[in-house]
LUMLOVO-823810 format. One record per atom (N, C-alpha, C, O): residue in three letters; residue number from 0; atom name; z, y, x. Coordinates in pm, 1 decimal, padded with zeros to 6 digits. Example, Ala and Ser with C-alpha at 12.3 -4.5 7.8 and 13.67 -1.06 7.14 Angstrom:
2
type->ALA seq->0 atom->N w->00780.0 v->-00569.0 u->01319.0
type->ALA seq->0 atom->CA w->00780.0 v->-00450.0 u->01230.0
type->ALA seq->0 atom->C w->00780.0 v->-00330.0 u->01320.0
type->ALA seq->0 atom->O w->00846.5 v->-00331.9 u->01423.6
type->SER seq->1 atom->N w->00708.0 v->-00225.0 u->01285.0
type->SER seq->1 atom->CA w->00714.0 v->-00106.0 u->01367.0
type->SER seq->1 atom->C w->00787.0 v->00003.0 u->01290.0
type->SER seq->1 atom->O w->00803.9 v->00113.8 u->01340.9
//
This chain:
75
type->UNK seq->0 atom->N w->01095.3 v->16244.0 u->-07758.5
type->UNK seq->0 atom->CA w->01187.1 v->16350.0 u->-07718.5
type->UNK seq->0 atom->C w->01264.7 v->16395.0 u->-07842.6
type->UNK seq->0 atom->O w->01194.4 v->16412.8 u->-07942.1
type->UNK seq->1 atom->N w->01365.4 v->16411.9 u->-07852.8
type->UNK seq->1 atom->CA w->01471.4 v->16446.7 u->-07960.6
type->UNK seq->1 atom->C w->01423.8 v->16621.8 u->-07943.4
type->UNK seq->1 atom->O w->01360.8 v->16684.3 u->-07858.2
type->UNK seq->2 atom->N w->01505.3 v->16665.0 u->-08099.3
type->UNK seq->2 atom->CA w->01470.1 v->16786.8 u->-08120.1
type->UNK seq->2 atom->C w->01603.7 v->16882.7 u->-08020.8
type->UNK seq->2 atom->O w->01605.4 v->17005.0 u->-08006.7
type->UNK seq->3 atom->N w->01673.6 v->16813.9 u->-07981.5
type->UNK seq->3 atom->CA w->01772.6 v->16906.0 u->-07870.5
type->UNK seq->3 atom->C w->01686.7 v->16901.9 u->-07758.4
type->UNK seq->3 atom->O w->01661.7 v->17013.5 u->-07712.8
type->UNK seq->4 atom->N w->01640.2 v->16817.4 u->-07707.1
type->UNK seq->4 atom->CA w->01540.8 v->16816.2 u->-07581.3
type->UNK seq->4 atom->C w->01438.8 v->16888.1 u->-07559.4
type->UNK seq->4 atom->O w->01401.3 v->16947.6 u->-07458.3
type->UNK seq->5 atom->N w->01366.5 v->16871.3 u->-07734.6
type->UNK seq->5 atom->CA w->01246.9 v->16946.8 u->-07706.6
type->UNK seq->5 atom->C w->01283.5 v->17095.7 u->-07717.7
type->UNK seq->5 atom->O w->01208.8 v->17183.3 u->-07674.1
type->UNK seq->6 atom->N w->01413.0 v->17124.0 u->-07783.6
type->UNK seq->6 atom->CA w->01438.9 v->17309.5 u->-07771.2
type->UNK seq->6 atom->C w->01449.8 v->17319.6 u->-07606.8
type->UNK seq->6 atom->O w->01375.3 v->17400.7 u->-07551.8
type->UNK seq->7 atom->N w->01511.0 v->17265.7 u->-07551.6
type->UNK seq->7 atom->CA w->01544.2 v->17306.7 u->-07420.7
type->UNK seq->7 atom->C w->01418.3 v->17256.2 u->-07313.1
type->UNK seq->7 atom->O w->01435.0 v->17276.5 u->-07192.8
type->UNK seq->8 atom->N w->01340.4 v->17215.3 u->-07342.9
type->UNK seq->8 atom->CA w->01205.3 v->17195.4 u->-07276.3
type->UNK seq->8 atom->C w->01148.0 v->17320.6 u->-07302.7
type->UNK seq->8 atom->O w->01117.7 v->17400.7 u->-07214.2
type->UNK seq->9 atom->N w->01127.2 v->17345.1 u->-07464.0
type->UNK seq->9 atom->CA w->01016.8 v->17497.8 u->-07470.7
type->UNK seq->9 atom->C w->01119.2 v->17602.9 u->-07418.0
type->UNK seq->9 atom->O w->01073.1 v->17694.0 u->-07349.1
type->UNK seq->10 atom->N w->01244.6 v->17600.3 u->-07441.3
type->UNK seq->10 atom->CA w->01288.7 v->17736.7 u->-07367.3
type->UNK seq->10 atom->C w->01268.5 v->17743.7 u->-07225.2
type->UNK seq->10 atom->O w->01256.3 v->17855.1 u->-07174.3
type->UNK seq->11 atom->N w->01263.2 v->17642.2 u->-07155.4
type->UNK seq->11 atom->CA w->01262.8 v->17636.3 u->-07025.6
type->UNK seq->11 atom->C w->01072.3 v->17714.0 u->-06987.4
type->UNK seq->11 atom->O w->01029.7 v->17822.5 u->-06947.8
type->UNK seq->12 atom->N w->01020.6 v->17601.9 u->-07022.4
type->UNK seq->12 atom->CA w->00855.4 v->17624.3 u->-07012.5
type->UNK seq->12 atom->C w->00830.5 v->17725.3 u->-07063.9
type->UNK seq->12 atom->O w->00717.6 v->17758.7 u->-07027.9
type->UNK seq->13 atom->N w->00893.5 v->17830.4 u->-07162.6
type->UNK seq->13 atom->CA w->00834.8 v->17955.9 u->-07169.4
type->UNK seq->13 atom->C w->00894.3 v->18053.4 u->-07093.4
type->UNK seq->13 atom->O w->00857.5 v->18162.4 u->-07137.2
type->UNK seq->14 atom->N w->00976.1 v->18067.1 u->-06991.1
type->UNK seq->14 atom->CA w->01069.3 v->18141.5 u->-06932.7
type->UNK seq->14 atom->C w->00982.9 v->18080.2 u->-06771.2
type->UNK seq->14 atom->O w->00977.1 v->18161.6 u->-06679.0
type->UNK seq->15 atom->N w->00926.7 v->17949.9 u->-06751.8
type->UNK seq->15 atom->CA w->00860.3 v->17901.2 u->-06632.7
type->UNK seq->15 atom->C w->00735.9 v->18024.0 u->-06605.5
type->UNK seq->15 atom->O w->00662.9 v->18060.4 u->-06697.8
type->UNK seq->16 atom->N w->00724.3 v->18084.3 u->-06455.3
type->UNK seq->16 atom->CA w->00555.6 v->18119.8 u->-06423.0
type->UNK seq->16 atom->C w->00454.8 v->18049.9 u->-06440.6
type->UNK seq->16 atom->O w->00436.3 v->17943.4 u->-06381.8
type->UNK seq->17 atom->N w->00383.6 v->18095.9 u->-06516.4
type->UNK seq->17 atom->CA w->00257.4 v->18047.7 u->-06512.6
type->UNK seq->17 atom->C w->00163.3 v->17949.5 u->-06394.6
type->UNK seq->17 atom->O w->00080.9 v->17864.2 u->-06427.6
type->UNK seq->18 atom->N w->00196.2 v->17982.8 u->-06266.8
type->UNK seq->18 atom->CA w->00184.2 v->17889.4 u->-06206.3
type->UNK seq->18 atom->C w->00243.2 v->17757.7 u->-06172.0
type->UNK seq->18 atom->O w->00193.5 v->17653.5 u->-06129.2
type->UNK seq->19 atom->N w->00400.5 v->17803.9 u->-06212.7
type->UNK seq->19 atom->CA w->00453.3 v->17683.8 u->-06167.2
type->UNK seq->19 atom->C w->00445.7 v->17562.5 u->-06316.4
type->UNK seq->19 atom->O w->00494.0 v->17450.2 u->-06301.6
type->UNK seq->20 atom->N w->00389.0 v->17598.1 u->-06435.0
type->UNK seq->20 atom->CA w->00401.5 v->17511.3 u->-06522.7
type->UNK seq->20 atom->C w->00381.9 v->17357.8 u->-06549.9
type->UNK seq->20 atom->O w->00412.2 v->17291.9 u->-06649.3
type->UNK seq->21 atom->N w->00318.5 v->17318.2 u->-06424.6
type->UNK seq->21 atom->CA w->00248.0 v->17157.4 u->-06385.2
type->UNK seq->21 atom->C w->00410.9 v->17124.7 u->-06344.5
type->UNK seq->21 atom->O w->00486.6 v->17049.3 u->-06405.7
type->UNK seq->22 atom->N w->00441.7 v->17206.5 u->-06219.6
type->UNK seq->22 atom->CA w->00528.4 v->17180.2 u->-06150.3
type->UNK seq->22 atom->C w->00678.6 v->17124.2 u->-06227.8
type->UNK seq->22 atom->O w->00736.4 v->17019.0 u->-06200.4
type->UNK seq->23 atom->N w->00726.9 v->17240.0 u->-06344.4
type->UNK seq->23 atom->CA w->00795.2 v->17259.1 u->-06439.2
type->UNK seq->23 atom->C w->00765.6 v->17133.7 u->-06510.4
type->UNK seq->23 atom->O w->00873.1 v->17074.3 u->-06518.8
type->UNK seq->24 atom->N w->00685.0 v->17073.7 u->-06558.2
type->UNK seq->24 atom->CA w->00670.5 v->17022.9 u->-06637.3
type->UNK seq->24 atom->C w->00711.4 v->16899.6 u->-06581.9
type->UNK seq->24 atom->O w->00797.4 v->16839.9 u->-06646.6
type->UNK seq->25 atom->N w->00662.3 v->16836.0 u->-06456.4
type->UNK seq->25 atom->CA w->00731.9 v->16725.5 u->-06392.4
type->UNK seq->25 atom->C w->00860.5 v->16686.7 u->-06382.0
type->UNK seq->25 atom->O w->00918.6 v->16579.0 u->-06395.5
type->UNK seq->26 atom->N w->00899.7 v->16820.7 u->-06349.3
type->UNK seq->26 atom->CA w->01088.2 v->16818.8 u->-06313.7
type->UNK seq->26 atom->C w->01157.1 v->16830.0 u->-06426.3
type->UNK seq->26 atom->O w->01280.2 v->16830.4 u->-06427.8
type->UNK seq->27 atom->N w->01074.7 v->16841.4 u->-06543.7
type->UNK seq->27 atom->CA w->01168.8 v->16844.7 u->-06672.7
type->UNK seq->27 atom->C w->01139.6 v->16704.6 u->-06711.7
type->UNK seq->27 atom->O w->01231.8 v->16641.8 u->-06763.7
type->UNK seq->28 atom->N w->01031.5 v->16649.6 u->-06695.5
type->UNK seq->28 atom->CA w->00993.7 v->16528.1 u->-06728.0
type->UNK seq->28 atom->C w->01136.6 v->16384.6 u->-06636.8
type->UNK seq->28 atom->O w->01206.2 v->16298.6 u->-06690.8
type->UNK seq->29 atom->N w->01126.4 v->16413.3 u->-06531.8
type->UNK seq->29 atom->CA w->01189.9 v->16366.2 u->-06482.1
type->UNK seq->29 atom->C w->01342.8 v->16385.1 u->-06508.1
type->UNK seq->29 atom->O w->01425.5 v->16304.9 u->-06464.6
type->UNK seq->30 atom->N w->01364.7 v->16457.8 u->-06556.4
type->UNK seq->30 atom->CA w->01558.9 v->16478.7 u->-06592.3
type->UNK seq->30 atom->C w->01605.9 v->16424.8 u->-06714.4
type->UNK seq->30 atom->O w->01721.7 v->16391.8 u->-06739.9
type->UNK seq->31 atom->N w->01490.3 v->16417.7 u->-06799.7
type->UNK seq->31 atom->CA w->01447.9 v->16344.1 u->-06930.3
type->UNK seq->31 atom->C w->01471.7 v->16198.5 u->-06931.5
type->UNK seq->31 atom->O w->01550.7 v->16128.1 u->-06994.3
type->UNK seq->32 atom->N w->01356.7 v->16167.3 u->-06820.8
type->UNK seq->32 atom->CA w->01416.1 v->16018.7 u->-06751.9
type->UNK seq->32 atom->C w->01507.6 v->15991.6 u->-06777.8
type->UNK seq->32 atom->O w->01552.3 v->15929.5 u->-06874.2
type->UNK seq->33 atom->N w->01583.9 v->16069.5 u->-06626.6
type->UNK seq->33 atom->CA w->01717.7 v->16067.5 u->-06645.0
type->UNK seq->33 atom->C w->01836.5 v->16012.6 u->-06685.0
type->UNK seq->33 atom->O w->01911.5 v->15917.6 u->-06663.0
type->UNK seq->34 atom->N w->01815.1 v->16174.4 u->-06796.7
type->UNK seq->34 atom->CA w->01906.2 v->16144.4 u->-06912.5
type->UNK seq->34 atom->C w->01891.0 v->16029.9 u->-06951.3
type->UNK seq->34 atom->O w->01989.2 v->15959.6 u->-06927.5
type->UNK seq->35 atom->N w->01766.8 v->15953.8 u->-07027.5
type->UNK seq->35 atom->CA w->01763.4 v->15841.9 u->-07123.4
type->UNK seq->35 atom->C w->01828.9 v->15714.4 u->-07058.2
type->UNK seq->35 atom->O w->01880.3 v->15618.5 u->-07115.8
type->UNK seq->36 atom->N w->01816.3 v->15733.8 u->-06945.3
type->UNK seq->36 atom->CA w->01880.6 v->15599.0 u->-06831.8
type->UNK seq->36 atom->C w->01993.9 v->15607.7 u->-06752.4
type->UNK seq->36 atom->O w->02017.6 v->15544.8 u->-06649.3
type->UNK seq->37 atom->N w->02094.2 v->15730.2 u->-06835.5
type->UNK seq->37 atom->CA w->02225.1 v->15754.1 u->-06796.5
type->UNK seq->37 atom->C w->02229.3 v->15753.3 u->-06590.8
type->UNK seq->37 atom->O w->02318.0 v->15712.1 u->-06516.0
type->UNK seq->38 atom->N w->02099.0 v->15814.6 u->-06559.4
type->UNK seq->38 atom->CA w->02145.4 v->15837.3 u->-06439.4
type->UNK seq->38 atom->C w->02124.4 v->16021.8 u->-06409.0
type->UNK seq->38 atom->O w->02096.8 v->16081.1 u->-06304.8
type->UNK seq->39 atom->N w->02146.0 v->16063.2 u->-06521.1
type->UNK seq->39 atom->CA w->02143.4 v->16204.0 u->-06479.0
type->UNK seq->39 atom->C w->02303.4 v->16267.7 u->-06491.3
type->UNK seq->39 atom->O w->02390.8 v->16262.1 u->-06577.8
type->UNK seq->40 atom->N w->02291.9 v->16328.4 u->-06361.5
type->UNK seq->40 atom->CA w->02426.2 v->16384.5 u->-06360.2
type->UNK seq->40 atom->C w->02391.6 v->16487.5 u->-06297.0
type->UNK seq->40 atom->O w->02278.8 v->16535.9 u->-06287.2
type->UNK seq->41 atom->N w->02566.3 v->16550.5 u->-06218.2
type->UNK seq->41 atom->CA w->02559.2 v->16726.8 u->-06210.5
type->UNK seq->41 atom->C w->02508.2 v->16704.7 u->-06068.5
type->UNK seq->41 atom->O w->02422.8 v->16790.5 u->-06046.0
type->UNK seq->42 atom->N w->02525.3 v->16626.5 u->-05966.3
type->UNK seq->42 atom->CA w->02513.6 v->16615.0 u->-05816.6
type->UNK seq->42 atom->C w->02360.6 v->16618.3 u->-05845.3
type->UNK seq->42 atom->O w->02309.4 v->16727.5 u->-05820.6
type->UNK seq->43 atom->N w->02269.6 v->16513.7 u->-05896.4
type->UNK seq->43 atom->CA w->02180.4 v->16548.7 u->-05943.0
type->UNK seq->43 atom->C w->02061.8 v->16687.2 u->-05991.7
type->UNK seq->43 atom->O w->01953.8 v->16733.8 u->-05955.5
type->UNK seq->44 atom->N w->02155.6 v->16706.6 u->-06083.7
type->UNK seq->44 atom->CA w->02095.5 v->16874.8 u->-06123.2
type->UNK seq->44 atom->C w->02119.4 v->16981.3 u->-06036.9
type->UNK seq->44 atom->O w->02059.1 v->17088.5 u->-06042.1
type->UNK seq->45 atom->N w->02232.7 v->16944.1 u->-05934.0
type->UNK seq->45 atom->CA w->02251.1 v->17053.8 u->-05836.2
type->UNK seq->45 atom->C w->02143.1 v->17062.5 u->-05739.2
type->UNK seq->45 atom->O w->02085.2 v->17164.8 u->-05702.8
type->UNK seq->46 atom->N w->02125.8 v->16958.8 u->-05706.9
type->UNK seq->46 atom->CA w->02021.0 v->16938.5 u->-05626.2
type->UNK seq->46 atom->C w->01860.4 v->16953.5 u->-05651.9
type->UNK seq->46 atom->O w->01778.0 v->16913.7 u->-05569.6
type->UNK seq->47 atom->N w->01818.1 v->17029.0 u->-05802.9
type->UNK seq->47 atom->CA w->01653.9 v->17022.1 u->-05826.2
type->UNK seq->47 atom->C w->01739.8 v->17172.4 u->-05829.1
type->UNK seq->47 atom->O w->01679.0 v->17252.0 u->-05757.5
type->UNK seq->48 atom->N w->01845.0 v->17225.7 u->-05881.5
type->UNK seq->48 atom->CA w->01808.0 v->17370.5 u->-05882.4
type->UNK seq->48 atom->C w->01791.9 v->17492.9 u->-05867.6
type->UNK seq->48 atom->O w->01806.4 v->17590.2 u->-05941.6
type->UNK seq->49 atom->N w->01736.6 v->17467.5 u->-05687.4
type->UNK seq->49 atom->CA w->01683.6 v->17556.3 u->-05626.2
type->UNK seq->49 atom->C w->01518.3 v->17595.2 u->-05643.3
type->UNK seq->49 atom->O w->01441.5 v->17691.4 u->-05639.9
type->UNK seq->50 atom->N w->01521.6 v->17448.5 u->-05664.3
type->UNK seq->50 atom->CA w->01341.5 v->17408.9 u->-05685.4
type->UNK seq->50 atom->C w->01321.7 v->17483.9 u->-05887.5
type->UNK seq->50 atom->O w->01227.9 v->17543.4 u->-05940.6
type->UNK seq->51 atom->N w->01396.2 v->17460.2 u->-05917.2
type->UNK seq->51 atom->CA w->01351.5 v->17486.2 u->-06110.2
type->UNK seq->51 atom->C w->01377.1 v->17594.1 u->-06060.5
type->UNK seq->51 atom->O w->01270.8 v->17655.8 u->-06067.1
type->UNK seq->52 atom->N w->01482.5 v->17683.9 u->-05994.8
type->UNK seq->52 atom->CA w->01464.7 v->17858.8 u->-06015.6
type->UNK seq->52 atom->C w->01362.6 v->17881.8 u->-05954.2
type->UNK seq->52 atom->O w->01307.6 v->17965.7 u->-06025.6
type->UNK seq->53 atom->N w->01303.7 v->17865.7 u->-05876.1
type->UNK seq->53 atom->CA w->01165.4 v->17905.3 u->-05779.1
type->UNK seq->53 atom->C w->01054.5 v->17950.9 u->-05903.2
type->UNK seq->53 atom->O w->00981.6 v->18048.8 u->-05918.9
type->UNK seq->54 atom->N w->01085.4 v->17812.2 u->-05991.1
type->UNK seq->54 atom->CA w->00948.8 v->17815.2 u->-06052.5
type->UNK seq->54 atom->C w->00968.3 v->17916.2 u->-06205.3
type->UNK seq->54 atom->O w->00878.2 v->17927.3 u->-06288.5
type->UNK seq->55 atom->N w->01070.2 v->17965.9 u->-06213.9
type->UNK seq->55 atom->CA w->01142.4 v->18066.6 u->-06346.2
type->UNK seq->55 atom->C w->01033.6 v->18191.4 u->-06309.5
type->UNK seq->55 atom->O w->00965.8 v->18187.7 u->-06206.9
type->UNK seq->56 atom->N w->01027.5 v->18284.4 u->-06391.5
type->UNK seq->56 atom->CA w->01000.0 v->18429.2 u->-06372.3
type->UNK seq->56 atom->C w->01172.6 v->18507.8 u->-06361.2
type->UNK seq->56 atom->O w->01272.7 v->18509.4 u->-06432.9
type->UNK seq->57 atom->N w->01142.5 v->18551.1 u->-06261.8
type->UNK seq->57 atom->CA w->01265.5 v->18604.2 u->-06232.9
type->UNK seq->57 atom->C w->01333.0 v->18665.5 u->-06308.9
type->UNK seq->57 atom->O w->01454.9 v->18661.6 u->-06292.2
type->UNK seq->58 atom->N w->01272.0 v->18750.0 u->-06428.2
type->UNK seq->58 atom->CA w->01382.4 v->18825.5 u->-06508.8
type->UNK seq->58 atom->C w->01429.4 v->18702.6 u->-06583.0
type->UNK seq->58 atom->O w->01508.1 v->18738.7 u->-06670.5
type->UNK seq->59 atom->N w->01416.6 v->18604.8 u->-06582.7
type->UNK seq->59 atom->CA w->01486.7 v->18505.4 u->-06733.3
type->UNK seq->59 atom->C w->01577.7 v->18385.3 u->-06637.8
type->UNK seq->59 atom->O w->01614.2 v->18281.2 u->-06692.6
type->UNK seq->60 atom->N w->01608.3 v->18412.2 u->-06493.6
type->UNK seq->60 atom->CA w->01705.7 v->18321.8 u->-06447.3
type->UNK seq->60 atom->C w->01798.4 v->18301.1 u->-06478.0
type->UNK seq->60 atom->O w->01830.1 v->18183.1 u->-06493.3
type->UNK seq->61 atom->N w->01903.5 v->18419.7 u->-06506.8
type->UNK seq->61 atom->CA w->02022.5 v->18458.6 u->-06495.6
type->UNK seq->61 atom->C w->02031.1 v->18393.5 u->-06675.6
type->UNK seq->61 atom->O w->02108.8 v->18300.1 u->-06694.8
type->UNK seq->62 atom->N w->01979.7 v->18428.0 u->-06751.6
type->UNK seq->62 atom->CA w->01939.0 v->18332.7 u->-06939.2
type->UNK seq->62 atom->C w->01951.2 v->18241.7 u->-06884.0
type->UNK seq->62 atom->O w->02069.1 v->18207.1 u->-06891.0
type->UNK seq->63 atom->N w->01861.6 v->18139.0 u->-06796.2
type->UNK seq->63 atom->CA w->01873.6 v->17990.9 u->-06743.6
type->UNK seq->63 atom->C w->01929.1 v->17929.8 u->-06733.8
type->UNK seq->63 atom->O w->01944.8 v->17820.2 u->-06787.6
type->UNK seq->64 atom->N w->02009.4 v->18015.9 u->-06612.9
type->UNK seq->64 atom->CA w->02107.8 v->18002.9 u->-06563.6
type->UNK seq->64 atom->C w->02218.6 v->17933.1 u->-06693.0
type->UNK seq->64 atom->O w->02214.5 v->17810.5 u->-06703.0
type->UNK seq->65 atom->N w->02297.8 v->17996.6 u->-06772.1
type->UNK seq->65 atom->CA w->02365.3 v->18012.1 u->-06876.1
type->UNK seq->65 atom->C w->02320.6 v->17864.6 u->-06964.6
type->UNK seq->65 atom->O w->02381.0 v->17758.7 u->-06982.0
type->UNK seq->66 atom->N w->02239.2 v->17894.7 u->-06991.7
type->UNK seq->66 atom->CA w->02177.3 v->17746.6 u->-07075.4
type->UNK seq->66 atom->C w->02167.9 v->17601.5 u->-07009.1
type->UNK seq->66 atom->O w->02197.2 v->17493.1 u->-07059.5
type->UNK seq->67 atom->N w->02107.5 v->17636.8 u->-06852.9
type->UNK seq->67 atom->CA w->02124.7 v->17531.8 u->-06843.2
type->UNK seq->67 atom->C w->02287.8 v->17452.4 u->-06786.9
type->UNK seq->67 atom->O w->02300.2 v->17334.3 u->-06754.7
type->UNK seq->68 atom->N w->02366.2 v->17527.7 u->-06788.0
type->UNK seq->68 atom->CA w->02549.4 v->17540.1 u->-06726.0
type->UNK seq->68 atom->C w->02563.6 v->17463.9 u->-06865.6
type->UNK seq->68 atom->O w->02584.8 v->17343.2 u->-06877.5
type->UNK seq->69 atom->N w->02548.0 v->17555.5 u->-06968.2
type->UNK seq->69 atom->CA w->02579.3 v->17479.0 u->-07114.3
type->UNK seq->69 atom->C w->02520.9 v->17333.6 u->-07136.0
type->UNK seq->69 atom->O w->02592.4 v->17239.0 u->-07169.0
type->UNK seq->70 atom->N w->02422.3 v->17326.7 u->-07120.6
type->UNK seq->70 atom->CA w->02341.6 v->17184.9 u->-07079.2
type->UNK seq->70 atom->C w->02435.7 v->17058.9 u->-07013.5
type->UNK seq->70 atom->O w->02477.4 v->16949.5 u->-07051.5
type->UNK seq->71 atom->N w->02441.3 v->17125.7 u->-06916.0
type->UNK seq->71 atom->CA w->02491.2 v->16993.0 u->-06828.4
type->UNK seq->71 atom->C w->02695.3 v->16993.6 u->-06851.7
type->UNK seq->71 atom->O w->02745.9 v->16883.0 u->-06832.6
type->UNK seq->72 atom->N w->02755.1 v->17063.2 u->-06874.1
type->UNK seq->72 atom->CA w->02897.3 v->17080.2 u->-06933.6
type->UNK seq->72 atom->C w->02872.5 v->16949.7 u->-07036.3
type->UNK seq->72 atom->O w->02973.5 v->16880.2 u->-07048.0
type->UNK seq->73 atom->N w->02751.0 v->16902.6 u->-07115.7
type->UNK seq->73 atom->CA w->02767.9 v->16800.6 u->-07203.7
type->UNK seq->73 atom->C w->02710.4 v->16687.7 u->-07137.6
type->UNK seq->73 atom->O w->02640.1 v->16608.3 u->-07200.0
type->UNK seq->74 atom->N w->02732.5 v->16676.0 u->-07028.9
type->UNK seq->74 atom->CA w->02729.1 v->16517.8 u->-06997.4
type->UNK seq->74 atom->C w->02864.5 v->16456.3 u->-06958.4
type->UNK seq->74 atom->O w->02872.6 v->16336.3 u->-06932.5
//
């Protein structure tokens, strides 16, 4: 994992509930994929993120939100 990846993995996973962190951890795992195999795109990310906000603590969505917009603007 590159050190841009891994910032945006721990910001994500520390802003994730505690329960959902297995969960979190899959779906980040998987976008990772992804990325490395140039099949991650925005139709893509639109589509997990109903499921990644579920698993946020609600006060840090709207932060998420923002980061992850910045995120995907660079593909």
């Amino acid at each position: 994992m590159k050190a841009e990846e891994k910032k945006f993995y721990d910001f994500i996973m520390d802003r994730t509930k505690s329960d959902h962190q297995e969960d979190m951890k899959h779906l980040l795992a998987e976008l990772m994929e992804r990325k490395s195999t140039n099949k991650l795109d925005k139709m893509y990310l639109m589509s997990v993120v109903p499921r990644a906000l579920s698993y946020l603590d609600p006060d840090s969505v709207n932060e998420v939100k923002k980061v992850v917009s910045e995120f995907s603007a660079k593909l």
